[in-house]
SEDOMAR-782682 format. One record per residue (C-alpha): residue in three letters; x, y, z. Coordinates in steps of 0.5 Angstrom, whole numbers, plus 500, padded with zeros to 3 digits. Layout:
AlaXYZ;...
END
This chain:
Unk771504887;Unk774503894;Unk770497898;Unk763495895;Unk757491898;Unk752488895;Unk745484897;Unk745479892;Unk738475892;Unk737477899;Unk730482899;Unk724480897;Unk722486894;Unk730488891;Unk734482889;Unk741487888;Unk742492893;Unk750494892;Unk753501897;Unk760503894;Unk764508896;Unk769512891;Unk775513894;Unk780518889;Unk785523889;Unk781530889;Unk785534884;Unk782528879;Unk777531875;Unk771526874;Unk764529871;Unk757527877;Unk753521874;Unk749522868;Unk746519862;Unk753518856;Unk752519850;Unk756515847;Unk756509849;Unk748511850;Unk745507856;Unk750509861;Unk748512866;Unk755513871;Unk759517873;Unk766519869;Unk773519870;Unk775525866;Unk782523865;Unk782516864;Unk775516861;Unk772511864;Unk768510870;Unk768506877;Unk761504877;Unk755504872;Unk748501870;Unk745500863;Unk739501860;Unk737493860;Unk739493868;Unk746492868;Unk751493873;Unk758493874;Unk763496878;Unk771495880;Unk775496885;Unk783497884;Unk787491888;Unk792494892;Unk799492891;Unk804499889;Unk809493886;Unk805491882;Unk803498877;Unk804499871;Unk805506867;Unk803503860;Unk796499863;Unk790500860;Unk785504864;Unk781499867;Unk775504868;Unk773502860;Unk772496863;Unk766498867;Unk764500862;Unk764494856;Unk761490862;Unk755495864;Unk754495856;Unk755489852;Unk750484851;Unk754478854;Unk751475859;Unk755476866;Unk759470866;Unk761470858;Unk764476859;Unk767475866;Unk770469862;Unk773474857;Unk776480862;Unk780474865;Unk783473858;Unk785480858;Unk787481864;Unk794482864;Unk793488859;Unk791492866;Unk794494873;Unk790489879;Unk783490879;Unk778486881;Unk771486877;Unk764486879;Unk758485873;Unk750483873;Unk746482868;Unk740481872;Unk740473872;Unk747473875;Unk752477880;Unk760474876;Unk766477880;Unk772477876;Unk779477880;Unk785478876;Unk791476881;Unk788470882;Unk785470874;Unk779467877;Unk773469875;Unk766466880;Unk759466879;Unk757467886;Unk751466891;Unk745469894;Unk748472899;Unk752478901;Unk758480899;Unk764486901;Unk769488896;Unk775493897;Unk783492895;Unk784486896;Unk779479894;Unk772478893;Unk770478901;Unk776479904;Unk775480912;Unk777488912;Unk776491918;Unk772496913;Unk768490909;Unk765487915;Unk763494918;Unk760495911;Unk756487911;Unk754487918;Unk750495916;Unk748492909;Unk745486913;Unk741490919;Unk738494912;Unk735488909;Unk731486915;Unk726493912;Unk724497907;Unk731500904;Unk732507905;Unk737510901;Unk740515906;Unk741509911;Unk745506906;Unk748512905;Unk749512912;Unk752505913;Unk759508909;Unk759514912;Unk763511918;Unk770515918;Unk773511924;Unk779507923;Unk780500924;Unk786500930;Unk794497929;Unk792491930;Unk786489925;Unk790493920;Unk792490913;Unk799490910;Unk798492903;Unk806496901;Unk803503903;Unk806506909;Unk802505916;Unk800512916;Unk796510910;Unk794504912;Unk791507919;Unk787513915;Unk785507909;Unk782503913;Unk775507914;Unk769506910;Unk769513909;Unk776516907;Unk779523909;Unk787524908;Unk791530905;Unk788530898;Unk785523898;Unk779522900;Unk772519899;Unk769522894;Unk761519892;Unk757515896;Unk753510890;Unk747506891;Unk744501886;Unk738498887;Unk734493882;Unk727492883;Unk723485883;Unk718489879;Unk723491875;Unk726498875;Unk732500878;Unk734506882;Unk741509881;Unk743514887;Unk751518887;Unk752522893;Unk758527892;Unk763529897;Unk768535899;Unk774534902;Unk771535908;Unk766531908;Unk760536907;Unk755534901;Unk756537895;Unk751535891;Unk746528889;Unk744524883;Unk738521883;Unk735517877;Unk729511877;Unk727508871;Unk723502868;Unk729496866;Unk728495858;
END
């Protein structure tokens, strides 16, 4: 993922809401949301060249979604792939804060990334710049390529839209349409991450269109206070017309 907010034990009646965009390269190939195989209770997209995935849930009501901390220098060609952390966390049996505790141990073995992980009882972000793993409070938090709520231009437009949607009932395409928002931030309030100023004008939207690199998918995750949970993709073409959605409920296990 690219910038995430999360609605954590701010609804009465959904006590996790996140909104996510995925901004990817287009000739990526990634297979849509579905339940895995192996491991089974997975339900998340897939990277089909690294194999991993950007954000998932478990049968049990896990989540766990990554976002990648940009910083070109700091890449490196021989780094695991860090959507198999996703995946680990969206379906070990640990609670939230011990494997946040165990990805910090680990977190060399990757490029910069920072982790998001709920087991239900808890929301743990993991930062692997500052090798910080957190606990975090009721609140609404942002997340894009930099650390846990770092005031983007793209994640306060994301916070002030996920906070108006917490004020009624929440309606999937009004939190779809929260990320839809494709203008750009102005010179000013742009951030400096080593990508040249072109890229940082047409990164710095919630929703991503640039020459072949884009905002693929749009997700929606919302765990109930009864007990189930609800998993939307919404999938995107390079011009930014729908192609395609994935819309799953079920009872958490």
């Amino acid at each position: 993922m690219c910038l995430i907010a999360i609605a954590w034990q701010q609804h009465p009646d959904y006590p996790l809401i996140v909104i996510a965009n995925r901004d990817e390269f287009f000739d990526r190939p990634a297979a849509p949301a579905h339940w895995w195989p192996d491991p089974p209770g997975l339900l998340a997209g897939r990277d089909l060249r690294g194999g991993g995935t950007w954000l998932g849930v478990g049968r049990d009501g896990r989540f766990a979604a990554l976002t990648n901390y940009r910083d070109p220098k700091q890449n490196r060609a021989d780094a695991r792939s860090r959507g198999d952390l996703v995946v680990r966390a969206a379906t070990n049996d640990q609670s939230a804060a011990a494997f946040g505790a165990q990805v910090v141990a680990e977190r060399e073995d990757y490029n910069p990334f920072n982790l998001l992980v709920s087991d239900g009882d808890a929301l743990v972000a993991v930062e692997s710049v500052t090798g910080q793993s957190h606990t975090l409070p009721p609140g609404v938090h942002t997340l894009s390529n930099h650390l846990l709520d770092t005031p983007w231009p793209k994640a306060l437009a994301a916070r002030r839209g996920l906070e108006a949607a917490l004020r009624t009932e929440p309606d999937i395409d009004t939190l779809i349409n929260i990320l839809r928002d494709d203008r750009p931030a102005p010179d000013a309030a742009l951030p400096d991450t080593g990508v040249p100023l072109a890229w940082e004008r047409m990164l710095s939207s919630c929703f991503i269109r640039a020459p072949g690199y884009g905002t693929r998918c749009t997700s929606i995750v919302m765990r109930s206070a009864t007990g189930q949970m609800r998993f939307v993709e919404a999938r995107w073409h390079t011009d930014g017309s729908p192609d395609g959605r994935t819309d799953e409920q079920f009872d958490i296990a």
